[in-house]
C-alpha positions in Angstrom: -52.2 207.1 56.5 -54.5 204.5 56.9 -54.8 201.4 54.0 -57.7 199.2 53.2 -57.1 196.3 51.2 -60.4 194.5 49.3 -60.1 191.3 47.9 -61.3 191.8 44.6 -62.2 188.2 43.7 -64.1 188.1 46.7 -66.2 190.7 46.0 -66.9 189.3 42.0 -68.2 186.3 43.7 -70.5 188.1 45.9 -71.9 189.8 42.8 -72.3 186.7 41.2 -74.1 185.1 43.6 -76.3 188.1 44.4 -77.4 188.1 40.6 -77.7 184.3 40.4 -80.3 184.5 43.3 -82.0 187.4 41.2 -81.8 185.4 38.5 -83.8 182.7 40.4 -86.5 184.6 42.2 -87.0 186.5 38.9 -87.9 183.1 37.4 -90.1 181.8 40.4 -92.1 185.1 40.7 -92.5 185.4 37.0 -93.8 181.6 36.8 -96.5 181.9 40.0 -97.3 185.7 37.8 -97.6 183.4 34.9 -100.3 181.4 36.3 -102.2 183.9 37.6 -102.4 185.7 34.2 -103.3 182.1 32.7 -106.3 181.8 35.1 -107.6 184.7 34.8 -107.4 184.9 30.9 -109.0 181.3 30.9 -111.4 182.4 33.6 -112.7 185.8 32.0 -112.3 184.9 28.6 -115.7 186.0 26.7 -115.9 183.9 24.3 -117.9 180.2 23.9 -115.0 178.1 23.8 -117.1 174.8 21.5 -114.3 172.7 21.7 -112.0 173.4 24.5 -109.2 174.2 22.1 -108.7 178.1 22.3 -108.5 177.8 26.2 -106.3 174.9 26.7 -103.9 176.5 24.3 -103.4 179.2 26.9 -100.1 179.3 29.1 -96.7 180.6 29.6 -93.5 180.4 29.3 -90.6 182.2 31.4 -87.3 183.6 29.3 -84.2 184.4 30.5 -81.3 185.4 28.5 -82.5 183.7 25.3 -83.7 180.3 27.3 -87.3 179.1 28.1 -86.8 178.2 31.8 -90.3 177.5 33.0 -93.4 177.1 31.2 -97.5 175.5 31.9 -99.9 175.0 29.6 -102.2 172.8 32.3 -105.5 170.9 30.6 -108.7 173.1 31.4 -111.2 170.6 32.4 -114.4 172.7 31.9 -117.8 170.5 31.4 -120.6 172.0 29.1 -124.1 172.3 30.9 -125.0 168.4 29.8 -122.0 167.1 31.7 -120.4 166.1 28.8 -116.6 166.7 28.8 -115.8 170.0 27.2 -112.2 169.6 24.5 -110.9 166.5 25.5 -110.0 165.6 22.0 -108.2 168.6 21.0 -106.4 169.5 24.2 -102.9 167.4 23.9 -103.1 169.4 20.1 -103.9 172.7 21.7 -101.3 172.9 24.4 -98.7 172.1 21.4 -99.7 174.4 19.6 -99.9 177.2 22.4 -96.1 175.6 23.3 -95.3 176.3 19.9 -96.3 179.6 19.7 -95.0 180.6 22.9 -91.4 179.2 21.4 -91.9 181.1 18.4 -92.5 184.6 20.2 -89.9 183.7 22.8 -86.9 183.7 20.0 -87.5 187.2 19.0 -86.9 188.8 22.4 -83.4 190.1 23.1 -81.6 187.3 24.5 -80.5 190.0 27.5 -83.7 189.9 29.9 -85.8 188.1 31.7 -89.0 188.1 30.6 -93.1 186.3 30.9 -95.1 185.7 27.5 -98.3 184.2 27.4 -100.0 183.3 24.6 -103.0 181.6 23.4 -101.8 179.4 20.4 -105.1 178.1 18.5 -104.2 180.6 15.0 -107.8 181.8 15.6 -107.4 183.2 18.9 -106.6 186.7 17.0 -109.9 186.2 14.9 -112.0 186.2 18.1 -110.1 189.1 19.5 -110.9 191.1 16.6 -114.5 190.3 16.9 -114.5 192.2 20.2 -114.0 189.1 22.8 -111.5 188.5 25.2 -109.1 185.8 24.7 -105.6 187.6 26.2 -106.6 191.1 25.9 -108.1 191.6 29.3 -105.4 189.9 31.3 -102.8 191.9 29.3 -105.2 195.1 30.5 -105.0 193.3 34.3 -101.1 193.4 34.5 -100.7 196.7 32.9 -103.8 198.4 35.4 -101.6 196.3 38.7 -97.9 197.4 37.3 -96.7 199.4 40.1 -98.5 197.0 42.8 -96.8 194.0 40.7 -93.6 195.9 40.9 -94.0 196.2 44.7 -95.0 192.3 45.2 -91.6 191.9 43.5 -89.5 194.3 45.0 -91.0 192.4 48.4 -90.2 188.7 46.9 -86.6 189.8 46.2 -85.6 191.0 49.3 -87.2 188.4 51.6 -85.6 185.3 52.4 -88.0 182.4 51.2 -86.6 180.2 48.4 
């Protein structure tokens, strides 16, 4: 009869590095997925952004198991038709405020999961949505309408070998 011994604590350690690299990649795909929802939320918003403020609150922040790991809230340097710079003023007050927000929504998820919230965190953004523009709504519609292709792109990520 034939015997196979496994070192148990060597196998722990395997599975603990294999998560920790999942861990990782979860966090780096998530934060490149972060920006493109950001750009194209700040790109196709439909709104007349006056001051600057609403898109310059817009960004991300990346979760995992109760911690904010990564986030961006980059200035939007748009420039209204007279060349004037567009929400210079308000945009150091904006991106807090979007921080802010994202912080806030980011403690009410179950500290088990990874996960990506964006946000736009001018307290209006939610009045202009209701009026029928597009502040967050269309990129939320972009990731749900690219789900199973977003799954794929990750399913790819995780297995190759880039870091």
């Amino acid at each position: 009869m034939a015997v196979k011994c496994t070192n148990w604590r060597e196998v722990e350690l395997e599975f603990a590095r294999a998560k920790e690299e999942y861990d990782r990649k979860a966090v780096e795909w998530l934060s490149a997925l972060g920006e493109r929802v950001v750009k194209y939320a700040r790109e196709h918003g439909s709104y007349t952004d006056h001051t600057g403020n609403l898109r310059n609150s817009i960004g991300y922040v990346v979760v995992q198991y109760g911690r904010i790991i990564a986030e961006s809230f980059k200035y939007n340097r748009r420039v209204r038709p007279d060349g004037n710079p567009k929400g210079n003023k308000g945009a150091d007050e904006a991106h807090a405020k979007g921080l802010e927000h994202a912080r806030s929504v980011a403690r009410e998820l179950p500290a088990n999961k990874t996960y990506l919230v964006w946000v736009a965190g001018m307290e209006y953004a939610k009045y202009v949505e209701a009026k029928g523009f597009d502040v967050l709504e269309g990129s939320g519609n972009w990731v749900e309408s690219t789900a199973e292709k977003l799954k794929a792109e990750f399913a790819r990520f995780l297995k190759s070998k880039k870091r």
